[in-house]
C-alpha positions, 0 to 999 in steps of 0.5 A: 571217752574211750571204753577201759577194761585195764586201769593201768599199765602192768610194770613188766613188759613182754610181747604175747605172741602164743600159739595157744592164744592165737588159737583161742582168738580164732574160735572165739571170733567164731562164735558168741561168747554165751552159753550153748543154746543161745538165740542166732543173731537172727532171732536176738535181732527180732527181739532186740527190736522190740526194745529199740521201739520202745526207746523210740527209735523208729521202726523205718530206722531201725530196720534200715540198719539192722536188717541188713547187717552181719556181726562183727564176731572178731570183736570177741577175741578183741575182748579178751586179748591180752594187750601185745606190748605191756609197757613201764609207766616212762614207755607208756608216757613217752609214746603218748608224750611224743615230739611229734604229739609236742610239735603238732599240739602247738601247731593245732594250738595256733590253727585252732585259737579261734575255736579253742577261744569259744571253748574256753570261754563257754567251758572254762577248761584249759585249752591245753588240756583239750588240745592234749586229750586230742591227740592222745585219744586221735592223733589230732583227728588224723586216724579217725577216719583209717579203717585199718585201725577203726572198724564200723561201730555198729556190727561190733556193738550188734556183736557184742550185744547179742554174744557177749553175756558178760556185759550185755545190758552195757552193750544193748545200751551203748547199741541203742543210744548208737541207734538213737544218734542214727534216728536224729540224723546225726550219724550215719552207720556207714561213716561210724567207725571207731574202736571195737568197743564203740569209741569214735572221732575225734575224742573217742566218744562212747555212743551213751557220751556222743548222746548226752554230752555231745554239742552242736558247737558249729551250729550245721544242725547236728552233733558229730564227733567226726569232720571238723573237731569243733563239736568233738572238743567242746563236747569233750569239754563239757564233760571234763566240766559237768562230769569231771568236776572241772575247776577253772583257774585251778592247775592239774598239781605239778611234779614234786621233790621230796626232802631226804627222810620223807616219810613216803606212807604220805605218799598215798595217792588219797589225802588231800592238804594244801600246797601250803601244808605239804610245804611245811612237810619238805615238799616243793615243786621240782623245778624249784619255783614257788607255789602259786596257790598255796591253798588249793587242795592236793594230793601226793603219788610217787606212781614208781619207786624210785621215780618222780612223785606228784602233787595232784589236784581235783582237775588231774582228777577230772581227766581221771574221769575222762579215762579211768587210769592214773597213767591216762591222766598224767599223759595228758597233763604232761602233754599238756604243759609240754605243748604249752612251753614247759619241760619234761619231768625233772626226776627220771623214772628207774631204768627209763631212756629219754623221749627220743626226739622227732628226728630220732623216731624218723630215722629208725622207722627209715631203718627199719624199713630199708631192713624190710620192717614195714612201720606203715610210714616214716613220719615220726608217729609210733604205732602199732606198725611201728611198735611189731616192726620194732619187735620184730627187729629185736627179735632178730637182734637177741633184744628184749622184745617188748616193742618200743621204739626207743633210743636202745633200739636206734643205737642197734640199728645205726651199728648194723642190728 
């Protein structure tokens, strides 16, 4: 589970790229985020010591990976950036809810069955749930192990935990439980890489849910959200299960249409009533087809104005756990069924373009790197290379700047930019 700070995409997109900012990063890396007179690392590190001691973390552990090591200060101003692409919710979806994400879902589904077989039956949590959460949080593994976007966890949390007051009992913990993963033998702090939080493998796992919720589900001795992702997805799924209140046999909702006149203060995101009673209100499902448990409980959203709205239930909340952001979960569920054969929303979002297809996102990272934008590769994927080569471009173009690489952006480029 990947650490939050922001709950859901801001409605206005714009690229940050301040000299102010940019300044304010660079002295921010420099130095702890306390209070002058703060202890050096060195003298936090003596003391912090007697506290890993306590938890039972060896002495030999601890000085083995403690000693040796230099905070990762970069961390602060990873902290506290501002994001540099702000997207709509429709953007947001689009990139997660990719065709390349599409295509490989349904390729993992099939090179995985076996393994996605066990989960289900040992955790009752839909395996296109799982294989979803997969590739948003990784890709399908494929950047777990990239160091270009995955840092050593161990001096960001050594940072943080030492020059971070904010927070600082959070990141001593999160530091300690990493500590205690180390001590068992179930990782080794040269192969932990993650975010600058903390969040590793497969499932991006806090080292707290690495510890506690983690599942030796290959049965090799140890528990590692990293190499293969059997421990990873099956730990993922206990946690939807134990800690999300998963339900089994119970859909996520589905997109809805709202009858002419609707009262929308119904609309509120918070009230439970049945598939049955929102029936009686007006309210069906938006591909027309009949509810098929009309007395399951759900709730009704309508995220923005003017856009779809949904009917969601206590397992679209069990995703909401696993990160809490309305538009995280609806990612997944949408992902999720469009990896399982279904389609894409039936009601567009304002001002939204169409998910551009494989091919589509090919083609304009091809473009953009004959033009000198560097996408980092042309295999479909959108990153955050692509994403600043894109900005860059429309930069150049007199576009609106905001990064996404869309069908706006390939129509200028195939006329020349």
């Amino acid at each position: 589970m990947r650490h939050r700070t922001e709950l859901n995409p801001p409605s206005r997109r714009r690229f940050v790229a301040g000299a102010a900012a940019g300044l304010f990063g660079v002295l921010a890396a420099a130095a702890p985020s306390g209070a002058l007179g703060a202890p050096s690392f060195e003298q936090w590190r003596a003391t912090f010591k007697a506290r890993a001691l306590r938890r039972g973390i060896s002495e030999a552990t601890y000085d083995r990976v403690m000693n040796s090591i230099k905070p990762d200060t970069a961390v602060y101003a990873l902290q506290r950036a501002q994001p540099e692409f702000q997207e709509a919710l429709w953007q947001y979806l689009n990139r997660r809810v990719s065709d390349w994400r599409i295509i490989t879902g349904k390729e993992r589904a099939t090179e995985q069955r076996a393994l996605l077989d066990r989960i289900e039956r040992e955790y009752r949590v839909d395996r296109y749930i799982v294989l979803a959460l997969w590739g948003v949080e990784s890709s399908y593994g494929e950047v777990i192990d990239n160091r270009k976007y995955m840092r050593p966890v161990i001096p960001a949390l050594a940072a943080l935990a030492w020059g971070e007051p904010r927070r600082r009992a959070y990141w001593e913990a999160e530091l300690l439980n990493a500590l205690v993963i180390i001590d068992r033998g179930w990782g080794d702090p040269r192969e932990m890489i993650g975010s600058w939080a903390g969040a590793m493998g497969h499932t991006q796992w806090m080292p707290e849910v690495w510890l506690n919720m983690g599942v030796d589900f290959d049965r090799d001795g140890r528990i590692s959200p990293f190499g293969r992702p059997d421990d990873a997805l099956a730990g993922a799924s206990r946690y939807l299960l134990q800690r999300g209140k998963y339900s089994q046999g119970e859909a996520w909702g589905c997109e809805a249409r709202l009858p002419s006149g609707f009262n929308t203060r119904l609309a509120d995101g918070k009230s439970y009533r049945p598939y049955a009673k929102w029936a009686e209100l007006g309210v069906t499902r938006a591909d027309g087809t009949a509810f098929t448990h009309p007395g399951h409980q759900v709730r009704l959203a309508v995220p923005v104005s003017g856009g779809p709205a949904f009917l969601i239930g206590r397992n679209f909340q069990s995703i909401y756990s696993y990160n809490p952001a309305f538009s995280y979960a609806l990612a997944i569920v949408h992902l999720a069924d469009r990896i399982r054969g279904m389609g894409p929303f039936v009601q567009p979002f304002p001002g939204s373009e169409r998910t551009p297809t494989l091919a589509e996102v090919q083609e304009l990272q091809k473009r953009l790197t004959a033009r000198g934008f560097d996408t980092d590769g042309t295999d479909g994927r959108v990153g955050r290379d692509t994403q600043r080569a894109v900005a860059a471009f429309q930069r150049q173009a007199g576009m609106e700047v905001d990064g996404y690489a869309g069908l706006k952006v390939l129509a200028r480029l195939r006329q020349g930019g």
